[in-house]
C-alpha positions in Angstrom: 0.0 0.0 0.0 1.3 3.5 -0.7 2.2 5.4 2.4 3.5 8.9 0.4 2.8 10.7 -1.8 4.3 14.0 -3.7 1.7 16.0 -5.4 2.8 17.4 -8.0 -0.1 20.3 -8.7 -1.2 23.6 -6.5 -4.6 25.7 -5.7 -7.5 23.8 -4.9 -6.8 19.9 -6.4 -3.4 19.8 -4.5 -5.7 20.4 -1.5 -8.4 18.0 -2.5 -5.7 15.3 -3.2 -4.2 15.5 0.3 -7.8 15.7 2.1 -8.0 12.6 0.8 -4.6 11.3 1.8 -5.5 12.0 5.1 -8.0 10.1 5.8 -6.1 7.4 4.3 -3.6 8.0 6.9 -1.0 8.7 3.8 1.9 11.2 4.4 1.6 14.0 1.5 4.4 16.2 0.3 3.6 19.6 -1.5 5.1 21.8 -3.7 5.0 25.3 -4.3 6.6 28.1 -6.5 7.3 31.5 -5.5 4.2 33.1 -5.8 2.3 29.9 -4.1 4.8 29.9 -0.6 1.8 30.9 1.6 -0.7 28.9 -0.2 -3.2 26.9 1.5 -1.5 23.0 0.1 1.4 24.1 1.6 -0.2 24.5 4.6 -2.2 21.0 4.9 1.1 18.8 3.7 2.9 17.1 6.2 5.8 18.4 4.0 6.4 21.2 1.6 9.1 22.1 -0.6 10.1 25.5 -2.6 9.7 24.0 -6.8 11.0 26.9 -8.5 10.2 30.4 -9.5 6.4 31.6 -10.3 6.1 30.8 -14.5 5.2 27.3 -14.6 8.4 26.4 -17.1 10.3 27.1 -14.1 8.0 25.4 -10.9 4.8 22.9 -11.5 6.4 22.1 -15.2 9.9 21.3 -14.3 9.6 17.6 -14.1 14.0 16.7 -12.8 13.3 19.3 -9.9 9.6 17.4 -9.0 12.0 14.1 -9.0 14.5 15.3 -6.9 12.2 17.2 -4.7 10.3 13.3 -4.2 13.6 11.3 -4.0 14.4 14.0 -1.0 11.1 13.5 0.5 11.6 9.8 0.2 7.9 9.6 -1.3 6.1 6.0 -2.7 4.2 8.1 -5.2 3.4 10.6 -7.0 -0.6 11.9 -8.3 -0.3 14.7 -10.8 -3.5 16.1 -10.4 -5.3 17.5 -13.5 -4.0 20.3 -15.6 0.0 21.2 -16.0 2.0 17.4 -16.0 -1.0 15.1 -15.5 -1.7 14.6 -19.4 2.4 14.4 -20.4 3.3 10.6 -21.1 7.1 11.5 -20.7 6.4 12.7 -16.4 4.6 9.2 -15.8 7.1 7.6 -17.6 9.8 9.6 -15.5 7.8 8.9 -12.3 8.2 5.3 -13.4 12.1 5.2 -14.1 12.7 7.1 -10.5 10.8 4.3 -8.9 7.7 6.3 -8.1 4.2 5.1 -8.7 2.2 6.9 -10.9 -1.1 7.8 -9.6 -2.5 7.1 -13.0 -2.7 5.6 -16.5 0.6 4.3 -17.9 2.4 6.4 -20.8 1.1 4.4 -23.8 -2.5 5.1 -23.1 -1.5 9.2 -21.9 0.6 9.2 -25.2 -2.4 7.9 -27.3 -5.4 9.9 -26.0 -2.7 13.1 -26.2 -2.7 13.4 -29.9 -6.6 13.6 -30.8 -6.0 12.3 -34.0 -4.7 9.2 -33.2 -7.4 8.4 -30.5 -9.8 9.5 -33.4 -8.3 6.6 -35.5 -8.0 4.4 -32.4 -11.4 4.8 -31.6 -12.9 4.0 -34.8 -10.6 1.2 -35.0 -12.4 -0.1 -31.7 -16.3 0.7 -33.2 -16.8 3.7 -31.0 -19.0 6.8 -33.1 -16.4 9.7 -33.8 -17.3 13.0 -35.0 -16.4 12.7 -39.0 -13.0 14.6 -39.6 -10.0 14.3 -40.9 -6.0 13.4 -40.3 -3.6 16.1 -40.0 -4.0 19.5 -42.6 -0.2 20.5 -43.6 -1.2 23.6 -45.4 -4.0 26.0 -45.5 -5.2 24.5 -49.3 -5.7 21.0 -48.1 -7.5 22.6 -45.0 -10.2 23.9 -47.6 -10.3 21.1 -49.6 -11.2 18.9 -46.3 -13.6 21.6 -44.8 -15.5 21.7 -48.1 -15.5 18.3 -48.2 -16.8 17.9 -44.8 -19.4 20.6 -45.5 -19.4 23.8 -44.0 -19.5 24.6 -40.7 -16.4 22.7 -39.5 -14.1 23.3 -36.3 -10.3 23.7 -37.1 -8.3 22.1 -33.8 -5.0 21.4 -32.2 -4.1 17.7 -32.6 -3.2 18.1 -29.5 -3.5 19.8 -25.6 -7.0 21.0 -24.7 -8.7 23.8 -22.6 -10.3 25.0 -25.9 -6.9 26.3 -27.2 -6.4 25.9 -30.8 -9.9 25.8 -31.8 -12.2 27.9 -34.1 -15.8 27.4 -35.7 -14.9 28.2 -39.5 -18.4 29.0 -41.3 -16.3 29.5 -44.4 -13.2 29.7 -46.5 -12.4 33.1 -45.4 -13.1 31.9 -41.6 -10.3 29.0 -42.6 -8.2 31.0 -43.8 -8.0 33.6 -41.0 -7.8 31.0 -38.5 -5.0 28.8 -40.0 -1.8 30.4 -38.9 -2.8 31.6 -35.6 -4.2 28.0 -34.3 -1.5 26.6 -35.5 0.9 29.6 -33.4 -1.4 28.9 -30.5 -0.7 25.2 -30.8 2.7 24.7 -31.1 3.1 28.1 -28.0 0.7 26.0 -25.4 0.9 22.5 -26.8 4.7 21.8 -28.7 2.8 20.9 -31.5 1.2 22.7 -34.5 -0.7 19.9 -35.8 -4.3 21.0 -36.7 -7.6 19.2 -38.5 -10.8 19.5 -39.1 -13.8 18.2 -37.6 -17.3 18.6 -38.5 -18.9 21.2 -36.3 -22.4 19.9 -34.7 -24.8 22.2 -33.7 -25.9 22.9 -30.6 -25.0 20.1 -29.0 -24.7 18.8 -25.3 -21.4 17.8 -24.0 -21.7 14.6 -22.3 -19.1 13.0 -20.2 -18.1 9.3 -18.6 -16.0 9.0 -15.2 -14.3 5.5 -16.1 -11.8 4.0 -13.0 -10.4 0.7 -14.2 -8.0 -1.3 -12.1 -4.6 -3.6 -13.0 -6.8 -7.0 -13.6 -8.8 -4.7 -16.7 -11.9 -4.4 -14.8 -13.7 -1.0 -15.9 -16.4 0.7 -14.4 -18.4 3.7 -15.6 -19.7 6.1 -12.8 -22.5 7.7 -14.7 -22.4 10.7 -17.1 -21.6 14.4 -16.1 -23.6 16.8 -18.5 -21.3 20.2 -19.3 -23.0 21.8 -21.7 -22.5 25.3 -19.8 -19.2 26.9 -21.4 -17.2 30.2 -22.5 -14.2 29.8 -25.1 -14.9 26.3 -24.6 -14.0 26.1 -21.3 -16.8 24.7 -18.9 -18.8 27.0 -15.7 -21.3 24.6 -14.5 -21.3 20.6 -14.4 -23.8 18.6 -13.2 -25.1 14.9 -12.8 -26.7 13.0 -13.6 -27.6 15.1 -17.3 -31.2 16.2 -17.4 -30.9 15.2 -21.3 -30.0 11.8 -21.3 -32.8 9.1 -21.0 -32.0 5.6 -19.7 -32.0 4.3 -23.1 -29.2 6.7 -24.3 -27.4 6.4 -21.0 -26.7 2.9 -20.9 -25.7 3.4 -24.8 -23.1 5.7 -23.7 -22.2 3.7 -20.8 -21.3 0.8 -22.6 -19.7 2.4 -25.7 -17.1 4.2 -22.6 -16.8 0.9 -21.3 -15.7 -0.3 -24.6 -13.5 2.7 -25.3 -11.6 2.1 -21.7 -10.5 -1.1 -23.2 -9.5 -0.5 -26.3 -6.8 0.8 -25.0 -6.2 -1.7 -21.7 -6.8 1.5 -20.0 -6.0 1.8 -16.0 -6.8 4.3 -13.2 -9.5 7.4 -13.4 -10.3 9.1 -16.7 -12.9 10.5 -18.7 -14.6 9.7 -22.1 -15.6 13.5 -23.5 -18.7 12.9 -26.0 -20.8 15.5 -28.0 -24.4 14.3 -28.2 -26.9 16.0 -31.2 -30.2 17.0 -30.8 -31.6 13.8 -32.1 -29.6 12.0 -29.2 -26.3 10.6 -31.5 -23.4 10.9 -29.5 -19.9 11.0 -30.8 -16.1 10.4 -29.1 -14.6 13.8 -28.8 -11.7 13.3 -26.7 -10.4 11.0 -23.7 -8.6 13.3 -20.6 -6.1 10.4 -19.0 -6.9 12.1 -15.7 -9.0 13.1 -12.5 -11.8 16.1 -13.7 -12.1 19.4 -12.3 -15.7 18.1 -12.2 -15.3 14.9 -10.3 -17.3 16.0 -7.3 -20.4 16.0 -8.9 -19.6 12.0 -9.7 -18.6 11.6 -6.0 -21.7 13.5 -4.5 -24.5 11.1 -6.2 -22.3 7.8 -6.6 -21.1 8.4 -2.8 -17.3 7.4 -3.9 -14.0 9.2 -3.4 -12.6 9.2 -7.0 -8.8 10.2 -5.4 -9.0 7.3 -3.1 -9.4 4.8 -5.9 -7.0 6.1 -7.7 -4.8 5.5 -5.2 -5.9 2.1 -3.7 -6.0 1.4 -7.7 -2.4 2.6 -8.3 -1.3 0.5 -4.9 -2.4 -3.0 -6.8 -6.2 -2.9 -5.8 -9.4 -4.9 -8.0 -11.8 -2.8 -7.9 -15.0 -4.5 -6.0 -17.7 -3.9 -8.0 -19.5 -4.9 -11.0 -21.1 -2.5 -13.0 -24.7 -3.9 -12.1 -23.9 -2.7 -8.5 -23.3 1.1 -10.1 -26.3 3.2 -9.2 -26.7 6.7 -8.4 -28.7 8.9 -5.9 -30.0 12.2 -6.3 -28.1 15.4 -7.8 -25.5 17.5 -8.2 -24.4 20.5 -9.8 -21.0 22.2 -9.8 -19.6 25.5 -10.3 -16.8 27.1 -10.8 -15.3 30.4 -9.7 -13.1 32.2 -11.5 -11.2 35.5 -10.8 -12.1 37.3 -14.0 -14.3 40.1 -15.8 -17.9 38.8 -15.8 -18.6 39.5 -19.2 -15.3 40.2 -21.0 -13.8 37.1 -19.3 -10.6 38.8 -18.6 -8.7 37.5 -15.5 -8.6 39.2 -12.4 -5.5 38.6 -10.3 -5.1 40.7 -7.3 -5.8 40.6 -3.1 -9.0 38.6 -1.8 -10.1 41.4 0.9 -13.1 39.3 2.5 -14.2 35.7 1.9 -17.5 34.9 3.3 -18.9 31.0 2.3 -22.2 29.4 2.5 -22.7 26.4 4.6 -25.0 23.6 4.7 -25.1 19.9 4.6 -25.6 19.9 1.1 -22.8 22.4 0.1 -19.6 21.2 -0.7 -16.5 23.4 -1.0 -13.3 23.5 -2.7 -11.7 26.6 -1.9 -8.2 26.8 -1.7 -8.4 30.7 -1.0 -9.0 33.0 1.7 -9.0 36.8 3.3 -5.8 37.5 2.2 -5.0 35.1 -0.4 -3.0 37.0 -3.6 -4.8 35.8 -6.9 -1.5 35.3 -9.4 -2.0 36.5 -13.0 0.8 33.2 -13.4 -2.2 30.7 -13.1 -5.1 29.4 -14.1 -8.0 31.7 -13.4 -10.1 29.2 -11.4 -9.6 30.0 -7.9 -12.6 27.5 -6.5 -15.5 25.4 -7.0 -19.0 25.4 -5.0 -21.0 22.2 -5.1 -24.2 21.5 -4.3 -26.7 18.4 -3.8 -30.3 18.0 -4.0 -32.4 14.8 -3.7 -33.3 16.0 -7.1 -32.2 19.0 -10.4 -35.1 20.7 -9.0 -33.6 20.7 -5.6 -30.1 21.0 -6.1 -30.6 24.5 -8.5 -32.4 25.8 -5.8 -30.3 25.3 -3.2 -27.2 26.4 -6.1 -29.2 29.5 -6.3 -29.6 30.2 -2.8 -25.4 29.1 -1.7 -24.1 31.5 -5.2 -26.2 34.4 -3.4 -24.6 34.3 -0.2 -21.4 33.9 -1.6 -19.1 36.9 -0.9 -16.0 37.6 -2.0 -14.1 40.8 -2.6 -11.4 42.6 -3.7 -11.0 41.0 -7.3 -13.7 40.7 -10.0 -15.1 37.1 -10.2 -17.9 34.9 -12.8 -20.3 35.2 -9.3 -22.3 37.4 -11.2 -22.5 35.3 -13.8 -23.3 32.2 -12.3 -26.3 33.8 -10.7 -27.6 34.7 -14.1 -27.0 31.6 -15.4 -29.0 30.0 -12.7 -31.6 31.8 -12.9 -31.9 31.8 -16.5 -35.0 29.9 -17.2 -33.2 27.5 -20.4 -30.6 26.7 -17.8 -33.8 25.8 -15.2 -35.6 23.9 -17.8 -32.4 21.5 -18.6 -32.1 22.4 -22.2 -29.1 24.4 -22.6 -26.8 23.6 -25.1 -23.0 24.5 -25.5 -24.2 27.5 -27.5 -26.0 28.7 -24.2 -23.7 31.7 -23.4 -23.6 32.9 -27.4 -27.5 32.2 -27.9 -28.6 34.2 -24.9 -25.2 36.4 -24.5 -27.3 40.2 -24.6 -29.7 38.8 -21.6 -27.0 37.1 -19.9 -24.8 40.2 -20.2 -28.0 42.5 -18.9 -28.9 40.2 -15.8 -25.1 40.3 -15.0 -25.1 44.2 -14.9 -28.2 44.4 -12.8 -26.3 42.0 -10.4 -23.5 44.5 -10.3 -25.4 47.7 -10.4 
């Protein structure tokens, strides 16, 4: 059994990783830059060590200093968390070669889910529906040749990386041809890689997506669906489960084709099939993150599991002791996330959290790395928390969302709060019909409630 464990991530996941640990009775090692000393991980490790300056190349990126920092510590593992080394197949393979376990999938299937067009290929090879597109466009004239092909409206997208970087609707030539060169710039700057294709673009669909943990003997189970359909620039606000969309019918489709998908490629540990589902309920692969979700919680509130401690107990050698017959879940939850930006331009907000205030209740779950105090660092990622709460059913649980976002205070920096309360009380959002076009299809009201909040 693992007794240590280095995590190698900050803000409110390093956190939630060593919660868990803790109740395991597993010693946990943090990290921290320079601009993350006083941060709250480094306060609930048993152990914490200075990374490296505040730019990620330099801290949470630099993978020899992360080894040497857990061959100091004298650690069993490592879990990377989500986000900055989680998805790189070279830092599990490193992990591996130091003698550290790897609190996740091994670097074949992190290699193969990286690079969307192989898992496109992959994934067709195994049977599993993938949105029609195409391999790898090398110049601008075969990119119009595919996209009229394909029929317009198509998405051009990085082959590789995620976060909705690298990816534009193209409506026409002219749209193809502005967006070439700077996906590809914005590729190969965040990803390493310029690689682009194109992809049919469906309309207003949902995005629906499977929690998979699978252990060492190749036993996969699927813990429901998580229905994020509530996004800006591609990047999700609220996640909930289960979906208000999908019927039992469709469920237990999508159920088995993630099943099928996890082993395809003999996949191990916690990750997440990412589907696009049409209006007439087809649903097609989009992309496989070989990782724990910002949105687990939601999975963990109605299945009543801690995702973190399977991956651990799953990394340690564990079966896991369930069938999927035994998977059922219990009323709802909805997630959402806070970010320290504009409310309508989107624009981060870094600065000095003056006051914090937090709603309680048995039904709210919090994770909030921050406090009164806390510096907000324009060197990170602008989600600073996540509020979560449950209901006995949607009904319920946006009520209760409505009534925790309210009372939520926090000042000093300009947060989404304001628009999380419009979203909630928007009544498409109410009635469990928006689509990822939400915040574009209803941006003028959305951008008038949010006002009135501020005003």
């Amino acid at each position: 059994m693992i007794t240590s464990i280095l995590i190698a991530n900050r803000g409110e996941i390093a956190s939630r990783i060593i919660r868990t640990c803790k109740k395991m009775g597993i010693r946990t090692v943090a990290i921290y830059s320079e601009a993350d000393e006083q941060a709250q991980h480094t306060k609930l490790a048993d152990e914490a060590y200075y990374v490296g300056k505040s730019n990620v190349q330099e801290s949470y990126l630099n993978q020899n200093r992360i080894l040497t920092i857990a061959t100091e510590a004298k650690v069993d593992a490592i879990h990377p968390g989500y986000g900055l080394l989680s998805e790189q197949a070279s830092f599990a393979t490193n992990c591996r070669d130091h003698g550290f376990i790897f609190i996740g999938p091994d670097a074949k299937a992190i290699s193969l889910m990286g690079d969307k067009l192989q898992a496109r290929k992959t994934m067709i090879a195994a049977g599993v529906p993938v949105i029609p597109g195409t391999d790898a466009v090398e110049n601008i004239e075969d990119t119009l040749k595919e996209a009229n092909k394909i029929g317009y409206p198509v998405m051009l997208k990085a082959a590789s990386g995620g976060g909705g970087i690298g990816i534009t609707i193209c409506r026409n030539d002219q749209d193809c041809e502005k967006a070439f060169e700077k996906n590809k710039k914005q590729a190969s700057m965040f990803f390493g890689d310029g690689s682009l294709y194109v992809e049919k673009y469906i309309a207003n669909p949902r995005h629906i997506e499977l929690q998979l943990l699978a252990d060492e003997a190749g036993n996969i189970l699927v813990f429901g669906e998580r229905e994020c359909s509530i996004q800006r620039r591609h990047q999700k606000i609220i996640e909930e489960a289960p979906s208000p969309f999908l019927t039992e019918t469709l469920r237990k489709a999508m159920v088995e084709m993630a099943n099928q998908a996890g082993k395809a490629i003999n996949y191990k540990n916690a990750g997440t099939i990412e589907c696009l589902v049409d209006e007439d309920g087809m649903f097609y692969f989009l992309e496989m993150n070989t990782r724990l979700q910002v949105e687990h919680p939601v999975t963990e509130e109605i299945f009543n599991i801690d995702l973190v401690e399977w991956q651990i107990r799953i990394a340690s050698g564990e079966a896991l002791p369930w069938k999927q017959e035994d998977i059922h879940f219990s009323g709802h939850a909805i997630e959402a996330r806070i970010y320290a930006e504009d409310p309508i331009r989107f624009f981060p907000s870094p600065g000095t959290i003056q006051e914090l205030s937090l709603p309680t209740a048995e039904h709210i779950r919090h994770e909030c790395p921050i406090e009164a105090g806390s510096v907000v660092s324009h060197f990170y990622d602008p989600m600073i928390a996540k509020l979560i709460v449950v209901g006995r059913d949607r009904e319920e649980a946006i009520r209760r969302l409505g009534e925790a976002i309210h009372s939520y205070s926090l000042t000093g920096i300009k947060t989404n709060i304001p628009t999380i309360k419009a979203i909630v009380g928007h009544q498409v959002f109410q009635a469990g019909e928006a689509t990822t076009a939400f915040m574009e299809q209803h941006h003028d009201e959305l951008t008038k409630r949010i006002q009135e909040v501020l005003s």
